[in-house]
C-alpha positions as CSV (number, residue, x, y, z in Angstrom):
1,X,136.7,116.1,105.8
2,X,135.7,113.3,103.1
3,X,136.6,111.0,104.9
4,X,133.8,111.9,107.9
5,X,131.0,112.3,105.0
6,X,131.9,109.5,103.5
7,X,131.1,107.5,107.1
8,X,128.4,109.6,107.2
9,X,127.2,108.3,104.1
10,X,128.4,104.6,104.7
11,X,126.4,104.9,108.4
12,X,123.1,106.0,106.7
13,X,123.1,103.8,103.9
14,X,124.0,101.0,105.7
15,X,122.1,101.4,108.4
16,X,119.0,101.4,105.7
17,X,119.9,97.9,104.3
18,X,117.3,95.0,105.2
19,X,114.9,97.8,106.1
20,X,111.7,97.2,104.8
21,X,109.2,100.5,103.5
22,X,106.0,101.1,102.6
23,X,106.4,102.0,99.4
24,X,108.3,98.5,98.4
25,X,104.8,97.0,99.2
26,X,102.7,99.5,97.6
27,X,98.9,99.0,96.5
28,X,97.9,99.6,92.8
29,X,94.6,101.2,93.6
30,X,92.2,102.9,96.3
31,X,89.0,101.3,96.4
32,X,86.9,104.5,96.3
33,X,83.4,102.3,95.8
34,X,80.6,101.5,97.9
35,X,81.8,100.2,101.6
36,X,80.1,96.7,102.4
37,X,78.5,96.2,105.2
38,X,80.6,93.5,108.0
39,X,80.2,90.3,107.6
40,X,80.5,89.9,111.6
41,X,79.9,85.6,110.5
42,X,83.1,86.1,108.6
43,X,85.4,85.3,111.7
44,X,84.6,84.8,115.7
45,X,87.1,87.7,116.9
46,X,84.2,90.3,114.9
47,X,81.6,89.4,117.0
48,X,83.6,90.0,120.4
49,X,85.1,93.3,119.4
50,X,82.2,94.1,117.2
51,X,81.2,97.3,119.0
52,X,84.3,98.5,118.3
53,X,85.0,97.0,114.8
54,X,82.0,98.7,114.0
55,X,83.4,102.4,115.5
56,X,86.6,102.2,113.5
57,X,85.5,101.2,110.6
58,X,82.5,103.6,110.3
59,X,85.2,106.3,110.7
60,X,87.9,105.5,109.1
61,X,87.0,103.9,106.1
62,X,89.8,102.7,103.7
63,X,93.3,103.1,105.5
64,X,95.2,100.3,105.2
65,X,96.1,98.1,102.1
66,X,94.2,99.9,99.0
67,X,90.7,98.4,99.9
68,X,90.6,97.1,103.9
69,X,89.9,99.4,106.7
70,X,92.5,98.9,109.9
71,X,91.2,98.5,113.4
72,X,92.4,98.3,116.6
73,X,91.8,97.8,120.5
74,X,93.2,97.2,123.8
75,X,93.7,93.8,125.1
76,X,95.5,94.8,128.3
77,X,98.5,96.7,129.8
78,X,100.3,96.5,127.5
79,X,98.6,94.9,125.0
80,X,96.8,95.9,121.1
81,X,94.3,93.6,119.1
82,X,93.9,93.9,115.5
83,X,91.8,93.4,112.6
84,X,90.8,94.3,108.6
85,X,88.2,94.7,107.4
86,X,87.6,94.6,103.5
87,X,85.5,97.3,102.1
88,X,84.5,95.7,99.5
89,X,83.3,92.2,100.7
90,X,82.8,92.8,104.7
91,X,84.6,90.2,105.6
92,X,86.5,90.2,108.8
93,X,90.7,89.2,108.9
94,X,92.6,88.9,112.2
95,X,96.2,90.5,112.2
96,X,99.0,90.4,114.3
97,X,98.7,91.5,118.2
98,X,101.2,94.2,119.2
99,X,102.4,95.5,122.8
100,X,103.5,99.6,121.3
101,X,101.0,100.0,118.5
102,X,101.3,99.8,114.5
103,X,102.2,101.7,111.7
104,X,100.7,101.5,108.3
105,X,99.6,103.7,105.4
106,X,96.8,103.3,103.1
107,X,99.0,102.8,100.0
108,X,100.5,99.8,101.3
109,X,100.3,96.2,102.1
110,X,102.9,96.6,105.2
111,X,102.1,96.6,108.7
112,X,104.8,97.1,111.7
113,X,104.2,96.3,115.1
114,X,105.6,97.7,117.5
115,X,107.3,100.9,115.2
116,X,110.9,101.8,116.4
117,X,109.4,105.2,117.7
118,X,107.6,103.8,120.0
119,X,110.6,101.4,121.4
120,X,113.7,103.5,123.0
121,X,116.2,100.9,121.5
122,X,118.3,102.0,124.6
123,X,118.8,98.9,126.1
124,X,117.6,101.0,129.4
125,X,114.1,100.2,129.3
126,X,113.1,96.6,130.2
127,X,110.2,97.2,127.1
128,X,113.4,97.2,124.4
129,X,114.2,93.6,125.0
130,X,110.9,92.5,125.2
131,X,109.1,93.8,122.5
132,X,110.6,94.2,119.2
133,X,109.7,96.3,116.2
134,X,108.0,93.8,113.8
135,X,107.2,94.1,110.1
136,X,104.4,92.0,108.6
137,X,102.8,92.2,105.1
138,X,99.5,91.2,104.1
139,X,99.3,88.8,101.3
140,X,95.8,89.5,99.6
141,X,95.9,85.7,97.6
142,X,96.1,83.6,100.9
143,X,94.6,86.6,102.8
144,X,96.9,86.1,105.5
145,X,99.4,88.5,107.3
146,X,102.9,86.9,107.0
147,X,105.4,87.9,109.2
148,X,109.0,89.2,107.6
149,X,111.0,89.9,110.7
């Protein structure tokens, strides 16, 4: 019997290793201030999706990375486009396309593409070899997403 929980145990932690989380790239702060108008100048792909730039970020406000606003559209079967938009300033920052989606929180500066729930991982579907889970982070000095894996 210890011997099965202890594989138990060994199979969960292990299979946590080199997994990245949200909380490991945590925000300090929510920006709770007054939301800035787009800057739709700020970067070409605002004024094509700007219709729906505008949507998303009227509605959602602050969700992603302590002070930006995530949006997202269809580009195509399949196929997602992405952008941020900080609150604060208005300017406009492209991010990584996906194929399955994203994941992200707004306490964090991670981003995956692609999240394992949304990929079987069964080796069945032609979708799990072509479109792996991703995990990006956005780095707020170069103000740049950076991709980890």
């Amino acid at each position: 019997m210890k011997r099965i929980l202890l594989l138990i145990f060994l199979c969960i932690v292990l299979n946590g290793i080199g997994q990245e989380s949200f909380n490991h790239y945590k925000v300090k702060s929510i920006y709770s201030g007054k939301i800035s108008r787009i800057n739709f100048k700020s970067n070409p792909i605002a004024r094509v999706y700007s219709t729906r730039i505008s949507e998303d970020y009227k509605q959602n406000g602050v969700n992603f990375a302590g002070h930006y606003s995530f949006v997202y559209w269809g580009c195509g079967s399949p196929c997602t486009g992405c952008a941020i938009v900080d609150v604060k300033t208005g300017k406009v920052y492209l991010g990584p396309d996906s194929e399955l989606g994203y994941s992200f929180v707004k306490e964090s500066k991670l981003l995956i593409v692609n999240p394992k729930d949304t990929v079987s991982n069964s080796g069945q579907n032609p979708w799990d070899i072509i479109y792996q889970e991703e995990i990006w982070v956005w780095r707020e000095k170069i103000k740049k997403f950076i991709k980890l894996k």
